[in-house]
C-alpha positions as CSV (number, residue, x, y, z in Angstrom):
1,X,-45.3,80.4,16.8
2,X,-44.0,77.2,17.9
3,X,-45.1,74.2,16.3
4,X,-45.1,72.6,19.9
5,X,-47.7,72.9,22.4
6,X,-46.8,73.3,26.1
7,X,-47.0,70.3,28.3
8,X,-50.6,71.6,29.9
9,X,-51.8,72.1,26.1
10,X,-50.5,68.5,24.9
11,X,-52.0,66.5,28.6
12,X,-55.6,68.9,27.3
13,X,-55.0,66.7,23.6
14,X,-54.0,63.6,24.9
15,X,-56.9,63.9,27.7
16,X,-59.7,64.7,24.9
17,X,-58.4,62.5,22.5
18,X,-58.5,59.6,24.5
19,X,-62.5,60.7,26.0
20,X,-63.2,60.8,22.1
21,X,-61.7,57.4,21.2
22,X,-62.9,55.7,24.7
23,X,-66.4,56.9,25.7
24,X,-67.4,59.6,22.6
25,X,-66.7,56.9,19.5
26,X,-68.3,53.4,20.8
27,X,-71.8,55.6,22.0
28,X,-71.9,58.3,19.0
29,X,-72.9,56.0,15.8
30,X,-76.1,54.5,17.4
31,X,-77.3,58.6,18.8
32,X,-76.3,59.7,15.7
33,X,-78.9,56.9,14.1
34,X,-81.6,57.7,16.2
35,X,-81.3,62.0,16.1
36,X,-80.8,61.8,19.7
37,X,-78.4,64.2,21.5
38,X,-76.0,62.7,23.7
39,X,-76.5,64.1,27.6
40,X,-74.1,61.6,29.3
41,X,-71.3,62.5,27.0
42,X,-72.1,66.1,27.1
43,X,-72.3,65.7,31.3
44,X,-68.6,63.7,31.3
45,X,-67.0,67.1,29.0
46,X,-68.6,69.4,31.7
47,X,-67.1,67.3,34.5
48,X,-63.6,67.3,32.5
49,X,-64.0,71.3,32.2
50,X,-64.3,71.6,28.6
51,X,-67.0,74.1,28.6
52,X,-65.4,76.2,30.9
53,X,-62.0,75.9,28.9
54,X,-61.3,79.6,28.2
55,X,-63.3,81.1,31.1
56,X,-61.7,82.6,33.8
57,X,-61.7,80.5,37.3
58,X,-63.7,83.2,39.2
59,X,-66.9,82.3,37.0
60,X,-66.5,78.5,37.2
61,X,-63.9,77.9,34.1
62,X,-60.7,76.5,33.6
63,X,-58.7,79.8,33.1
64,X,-57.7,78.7,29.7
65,X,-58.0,80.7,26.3
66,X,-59.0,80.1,22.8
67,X,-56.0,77.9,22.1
68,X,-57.2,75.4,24.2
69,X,-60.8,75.2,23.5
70,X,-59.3,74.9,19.6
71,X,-57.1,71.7,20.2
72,X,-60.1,70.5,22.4
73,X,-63.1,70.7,19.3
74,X,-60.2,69.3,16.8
75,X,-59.5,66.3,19.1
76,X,-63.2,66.1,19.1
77,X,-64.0,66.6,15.3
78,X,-61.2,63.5,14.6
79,X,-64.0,61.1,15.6
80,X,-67.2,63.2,16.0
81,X,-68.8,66.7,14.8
82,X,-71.5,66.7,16.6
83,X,-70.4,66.6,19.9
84,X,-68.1,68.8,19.0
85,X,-70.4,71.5,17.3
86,X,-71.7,70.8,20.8
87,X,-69.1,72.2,22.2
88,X,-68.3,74.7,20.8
89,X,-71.3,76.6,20.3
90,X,-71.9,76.0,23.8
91,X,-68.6,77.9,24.8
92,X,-68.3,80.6,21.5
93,X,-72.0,81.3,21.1
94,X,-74.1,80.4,24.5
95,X,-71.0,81.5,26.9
96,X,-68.8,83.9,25.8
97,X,-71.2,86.7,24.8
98,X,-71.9,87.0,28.4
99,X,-68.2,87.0,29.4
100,X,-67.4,89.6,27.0
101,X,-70.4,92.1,27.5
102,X,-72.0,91.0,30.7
103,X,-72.7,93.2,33.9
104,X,-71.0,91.4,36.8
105,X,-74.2,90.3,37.7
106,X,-75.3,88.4,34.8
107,X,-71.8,87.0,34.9
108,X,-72.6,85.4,38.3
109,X,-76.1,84.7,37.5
110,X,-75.4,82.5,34.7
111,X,-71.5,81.7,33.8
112,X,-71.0,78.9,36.4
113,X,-73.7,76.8,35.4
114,X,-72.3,77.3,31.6
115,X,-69.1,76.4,32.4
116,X,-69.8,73.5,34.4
117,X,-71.8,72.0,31.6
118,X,-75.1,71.9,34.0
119,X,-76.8,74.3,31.6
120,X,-76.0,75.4,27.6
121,X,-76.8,78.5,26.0
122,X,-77.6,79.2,22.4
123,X,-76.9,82.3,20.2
124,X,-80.3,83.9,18.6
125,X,-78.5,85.4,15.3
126,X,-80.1,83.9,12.1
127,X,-83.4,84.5,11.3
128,X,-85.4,82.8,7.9
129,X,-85.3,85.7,5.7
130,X,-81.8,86.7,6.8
131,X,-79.2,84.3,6.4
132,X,-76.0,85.9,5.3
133,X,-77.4,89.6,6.1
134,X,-77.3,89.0,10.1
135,X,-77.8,92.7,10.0
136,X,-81.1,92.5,8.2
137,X,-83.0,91.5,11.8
138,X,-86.8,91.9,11.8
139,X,-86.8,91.0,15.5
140,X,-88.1,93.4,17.2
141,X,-87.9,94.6,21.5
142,X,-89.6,97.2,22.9
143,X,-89.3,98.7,26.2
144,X,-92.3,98.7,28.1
145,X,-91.6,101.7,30.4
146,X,-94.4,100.9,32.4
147,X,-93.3,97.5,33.6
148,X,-89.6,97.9,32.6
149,X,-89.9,95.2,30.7
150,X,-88.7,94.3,26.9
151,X,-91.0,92.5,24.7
152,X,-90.1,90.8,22.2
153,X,-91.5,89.8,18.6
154,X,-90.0,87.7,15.9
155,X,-88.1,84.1,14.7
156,X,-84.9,83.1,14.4
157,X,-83.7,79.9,12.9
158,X,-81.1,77.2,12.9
159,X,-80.2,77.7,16.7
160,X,-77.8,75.1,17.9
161,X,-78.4,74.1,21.4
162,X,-81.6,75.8,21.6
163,X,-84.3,73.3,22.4
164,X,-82.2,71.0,25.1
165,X,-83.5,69.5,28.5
166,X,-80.6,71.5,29.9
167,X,-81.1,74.8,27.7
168,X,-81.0,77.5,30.3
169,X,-81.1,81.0,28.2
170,X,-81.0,81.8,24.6
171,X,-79.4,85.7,23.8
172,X,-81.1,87.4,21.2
173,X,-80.7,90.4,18.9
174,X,-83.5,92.2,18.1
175,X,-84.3,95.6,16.9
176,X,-84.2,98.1,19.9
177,X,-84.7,101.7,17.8
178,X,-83.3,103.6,15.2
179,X,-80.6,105.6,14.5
180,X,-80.7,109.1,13.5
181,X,-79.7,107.6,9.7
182,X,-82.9,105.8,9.7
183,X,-80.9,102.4,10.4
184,X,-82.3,100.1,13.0
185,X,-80.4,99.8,16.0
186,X,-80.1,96.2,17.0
187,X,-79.2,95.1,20.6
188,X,-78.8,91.8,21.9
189,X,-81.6,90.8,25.1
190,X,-80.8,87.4,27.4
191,X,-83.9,84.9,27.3
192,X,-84.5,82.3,29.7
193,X,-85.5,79.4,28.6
194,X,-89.0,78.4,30.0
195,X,-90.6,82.0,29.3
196,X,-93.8,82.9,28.3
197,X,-94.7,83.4,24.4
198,X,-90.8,81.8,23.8
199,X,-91.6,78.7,21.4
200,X,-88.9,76.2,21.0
201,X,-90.3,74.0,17.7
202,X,-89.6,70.6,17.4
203,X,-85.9,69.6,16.1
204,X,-84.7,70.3,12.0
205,X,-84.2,66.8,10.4
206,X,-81.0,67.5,9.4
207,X,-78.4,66.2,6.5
208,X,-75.5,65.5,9.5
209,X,-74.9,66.7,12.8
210,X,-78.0,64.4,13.7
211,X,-76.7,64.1,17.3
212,X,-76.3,68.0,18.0
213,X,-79.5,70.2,18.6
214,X,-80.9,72.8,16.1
215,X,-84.4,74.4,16.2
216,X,-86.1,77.7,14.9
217,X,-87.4,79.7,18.3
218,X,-90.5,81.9,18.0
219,X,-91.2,85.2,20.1
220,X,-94.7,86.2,20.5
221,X,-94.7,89.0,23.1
222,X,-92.3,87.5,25.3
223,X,-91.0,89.6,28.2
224,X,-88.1,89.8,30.4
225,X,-86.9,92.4,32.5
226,X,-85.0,95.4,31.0
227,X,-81.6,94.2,33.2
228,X,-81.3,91.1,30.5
229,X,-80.0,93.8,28.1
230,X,-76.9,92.0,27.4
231,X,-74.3,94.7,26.7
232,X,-74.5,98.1,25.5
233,X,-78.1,99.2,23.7
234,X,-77.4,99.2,19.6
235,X,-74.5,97.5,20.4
236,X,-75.8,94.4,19.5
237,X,-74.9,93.6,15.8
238,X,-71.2,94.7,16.5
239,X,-71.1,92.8,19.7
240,X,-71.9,89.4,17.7
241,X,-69.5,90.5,14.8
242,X,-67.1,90.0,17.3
243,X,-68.4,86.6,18.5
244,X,-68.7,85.6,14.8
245,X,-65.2,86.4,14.2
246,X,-63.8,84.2,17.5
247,X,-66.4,81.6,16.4
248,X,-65.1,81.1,13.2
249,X,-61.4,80.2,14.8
250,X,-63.4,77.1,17.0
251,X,-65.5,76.2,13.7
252,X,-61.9,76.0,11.7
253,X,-60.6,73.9,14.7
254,X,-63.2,71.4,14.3
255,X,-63.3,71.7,10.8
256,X,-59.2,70.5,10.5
257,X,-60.1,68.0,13.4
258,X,-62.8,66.2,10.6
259,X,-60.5,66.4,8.2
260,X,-57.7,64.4,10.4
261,X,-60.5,62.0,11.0
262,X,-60.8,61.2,7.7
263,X,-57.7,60.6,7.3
264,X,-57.3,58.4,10.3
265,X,-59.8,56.5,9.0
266,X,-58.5,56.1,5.5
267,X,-55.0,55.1,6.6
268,X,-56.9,52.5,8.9
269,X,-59.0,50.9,6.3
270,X,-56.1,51.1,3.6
271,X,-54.1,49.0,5.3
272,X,-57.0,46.3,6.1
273,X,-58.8,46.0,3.0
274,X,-57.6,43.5,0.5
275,X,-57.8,43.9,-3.2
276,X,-56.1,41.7,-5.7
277,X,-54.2,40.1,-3.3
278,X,-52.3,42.7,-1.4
279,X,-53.6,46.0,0.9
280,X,-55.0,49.1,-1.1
281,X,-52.0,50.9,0.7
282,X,-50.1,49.3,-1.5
283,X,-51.3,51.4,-4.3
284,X,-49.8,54.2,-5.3
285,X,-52.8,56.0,-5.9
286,X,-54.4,55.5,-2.4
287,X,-50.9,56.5,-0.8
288,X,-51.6,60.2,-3.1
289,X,-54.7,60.5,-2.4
290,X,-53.7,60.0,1.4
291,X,-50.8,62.1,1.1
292,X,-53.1,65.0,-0.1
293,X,-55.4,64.9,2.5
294,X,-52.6,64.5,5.3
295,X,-51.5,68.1,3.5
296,X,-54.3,69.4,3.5
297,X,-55.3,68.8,7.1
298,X,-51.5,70.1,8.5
299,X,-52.1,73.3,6.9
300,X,-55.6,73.7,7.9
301,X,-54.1,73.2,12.1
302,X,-51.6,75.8,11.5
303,X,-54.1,78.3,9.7
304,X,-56.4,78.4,12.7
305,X,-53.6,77.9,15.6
306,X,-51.9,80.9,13.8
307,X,-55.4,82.3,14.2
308,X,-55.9,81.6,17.8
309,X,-52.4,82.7,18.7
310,X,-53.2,86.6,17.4
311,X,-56.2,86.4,19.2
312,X,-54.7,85.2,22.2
313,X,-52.3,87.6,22.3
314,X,-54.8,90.5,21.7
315,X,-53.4,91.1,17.9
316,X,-55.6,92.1,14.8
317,X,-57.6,88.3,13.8
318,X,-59.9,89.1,12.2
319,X,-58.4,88.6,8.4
320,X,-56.4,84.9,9.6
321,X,-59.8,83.8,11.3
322,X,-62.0,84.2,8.2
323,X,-58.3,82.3,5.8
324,X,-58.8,79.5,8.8
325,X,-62.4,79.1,8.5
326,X,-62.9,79.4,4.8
327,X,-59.6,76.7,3.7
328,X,-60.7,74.3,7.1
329,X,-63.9,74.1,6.0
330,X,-63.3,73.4,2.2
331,X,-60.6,70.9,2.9
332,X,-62.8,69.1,5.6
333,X,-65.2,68.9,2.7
334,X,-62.7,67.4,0.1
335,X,-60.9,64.8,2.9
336,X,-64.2,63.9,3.6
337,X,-65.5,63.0,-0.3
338,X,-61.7,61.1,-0.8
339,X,-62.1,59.2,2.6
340,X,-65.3,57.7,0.9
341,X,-63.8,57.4,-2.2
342,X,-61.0,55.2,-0.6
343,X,-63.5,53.2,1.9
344,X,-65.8,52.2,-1.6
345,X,-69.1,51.2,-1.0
346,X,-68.1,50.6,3.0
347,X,-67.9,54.6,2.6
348,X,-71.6,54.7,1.7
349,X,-72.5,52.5,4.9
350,X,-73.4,54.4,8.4
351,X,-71.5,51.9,9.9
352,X,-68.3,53.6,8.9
353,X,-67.3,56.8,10.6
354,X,-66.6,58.4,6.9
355,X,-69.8,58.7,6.1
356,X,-70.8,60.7,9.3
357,X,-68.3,62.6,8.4
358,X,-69.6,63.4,4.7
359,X,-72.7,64.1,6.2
360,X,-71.0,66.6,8.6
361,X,-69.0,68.1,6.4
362,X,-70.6,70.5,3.8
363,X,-72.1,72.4,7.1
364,X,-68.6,73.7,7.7
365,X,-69.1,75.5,4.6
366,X,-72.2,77.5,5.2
367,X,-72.1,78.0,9.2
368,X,-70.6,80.9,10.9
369,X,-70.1,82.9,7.5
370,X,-70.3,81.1,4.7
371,X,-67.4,80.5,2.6
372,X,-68.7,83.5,0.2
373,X,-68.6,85.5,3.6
374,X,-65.0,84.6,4.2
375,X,-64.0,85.7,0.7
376,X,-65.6,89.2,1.1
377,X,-63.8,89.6,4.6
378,X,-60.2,88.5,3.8
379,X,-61.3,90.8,0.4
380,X,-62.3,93.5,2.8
381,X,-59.0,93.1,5.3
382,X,-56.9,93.2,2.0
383,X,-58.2,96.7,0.9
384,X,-60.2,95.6,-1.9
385,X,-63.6,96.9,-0.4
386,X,-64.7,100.3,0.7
């Protein structure tokens, strides 16, 4: 792979890094305050095309891939996660199931609006006695042959984008049937947002992410029309095992692009803050500490580029996406705890960028597989697992 990007991938980093520094960093600290999420900013990345980054231009996007949506969340995740979490679950999870396992039609019906930004779409996965075991679903859809309807009973939980005033559709799995093994058969059903019996509760207080949306949905006999199957019936489970496994190249993007933050931030501050007459830069132990997390945060960009680069060029992933994720997320984690080490108390202060970022973090960890998950999949890829 070569360690340079093209000249339309570097104008895509320069372009996003300069929206995050410009318009994303002096507006973020105060929504981040007040757990609002930030509409004008999201509007200005759908008019820039970020949503519609690896969509082809017949549906609205920017005919771009998964490279380029990665160097777009990292450029992001250098000076906010939540916007960038924005992102990307509005692209990986609300958008590209559709793309991958629509009809035509729902491709038309709903792709443009995603890609433009106008409308976000959420991914109905978790639900509160699940977790981990994504294939443990309790929610249930039955086809009402009479109306040719599905109806649909059950929760799901921690859904990011969910509950927005631009929300257009959440797509849920649900148990369709079961198998002639006695296993459930789970598909995966597209929900408008606005239906009847769908309940979106009020927003999670949250440790971080305090800008991004995350609710728990509730079905109650909701119905939509058979044609919002989304994919193949029972196909469900394996078609968001898929997603997962794309997902988790974006989440290791943003997770590297916190971690560079961090140490953006802790160069910054080094070299401005006095202590016993001369810079803390000056000490050899900040310049380690630095040093480390500079380290740390290379390796973590060329884990999940390598990552993006298989998938891109339709190669086996799968075992370099759950490495990216699982050493992205623990080193955003570590740069994160050094940065405010390094900033002292300023580090404990909202004020300071750092300590969004510590707050953001730990998330990396558990989200999209947690890092237990990872372990068992790279386990799994090596062999070690029946």
């Amino acid at each position: 792979m070569d360690h340079k990007l093209s000249p339309e991938l570097e104008e895509l980093r320069r372009t996003v890094a300069e929206f995050a520094h410009d318009v994303v960093a002096p507006k973020i600290g105060d929504l981040y305050e007040r757990h609002e999420f930030p509409y004008e900013i999201v509007r200005e990345m759908g008019r820039m095309g970020l949503f519609g980054l690896p969509f082809p231009e017949e549906y609205g996007g920017m005919g771009g891939d998964y490279l380029a949506l990665g160097i777009a969340l990292e450029e992001l995740a250098r000076v906010d996660s939540s916007v960038a979490i924005t992102l990307e679950a509005g692209v990986s999870l609300g958008a590209m199931p559709l793309h991958l396992f629509g009809t035509e039609e729902q491709k038309r019906q709903w792709l443009p609006r995603l890609c433009s930004g106008e409308m976000l779409g959420a991914f109905g996965l978790t639900e509160p006695d699940g977790g981990s075991d994504a294939g443990a679903t309790r929610t249930t859809a039955r086809l009402d042959e009479s109306t040719n309807e599905w109806v649909i009973n059950g929760t799901k939980c921690f859904i990011t984008n969910s509950g927005t005033d631009i929300t257009g559709l959440v797509t849920v799995t649900a148990v369709t049937g079961r198998g002639p093994d006695g296993k459930p058969l789970i598909s995966s059903i597209i929900v408008p947002s606005g239906t009847p019996g769908f309940t979106v509760a009020a927003p999670y207080s949250k440790v971080g992410w305090n800008a991004s949306d995350t609710r728990e949905l509730s079905f109650q006999d909701v119905r939509v029309p058979a044609s919002n199957l989304l994919g193949e019936l029972g196909r469900g489970y394996a078609q968001f095992l898929r997603i997962l496994d794309e997902g988790r190249i974006a989440i290791a993007a943003l997770a590297t692009g916190l971690a560079q933050g961090c140490v953006d931030e802790s160069v910054k501050y080094a070299k401005e803050r006095q202590a016993f007459g001369r810079p803390i830069g000056a000490n050899q132990a900040i310049q380690f500490k630095i040093a480390d997390m500079e380290m740390k945060s290379h390796t973590a960009r060329l884990a999940w580029r390598d990552a993006a680069s298989r998938l891109v060029s339709g190669e086996p992933f799968k075992k370099e996406a759950a490495l990216a994720k699982l050493y992205s997320s623990t080193i955003a984690v570590d740069n994160a705890r050094d940065a405010t080490q390094i900033h002292g108390g300023y580090g404990f202060m909202n004020e300071y960028p750092v300590a969004r970022m510590w707050r953001d973090s730990k998330i990396l960890e558990i989200g999209e597989g947690t890092s237990e998950v990872q372990r068992m999949l790279i386990a799994r890829e090596l062999g070690l697992v029946g």
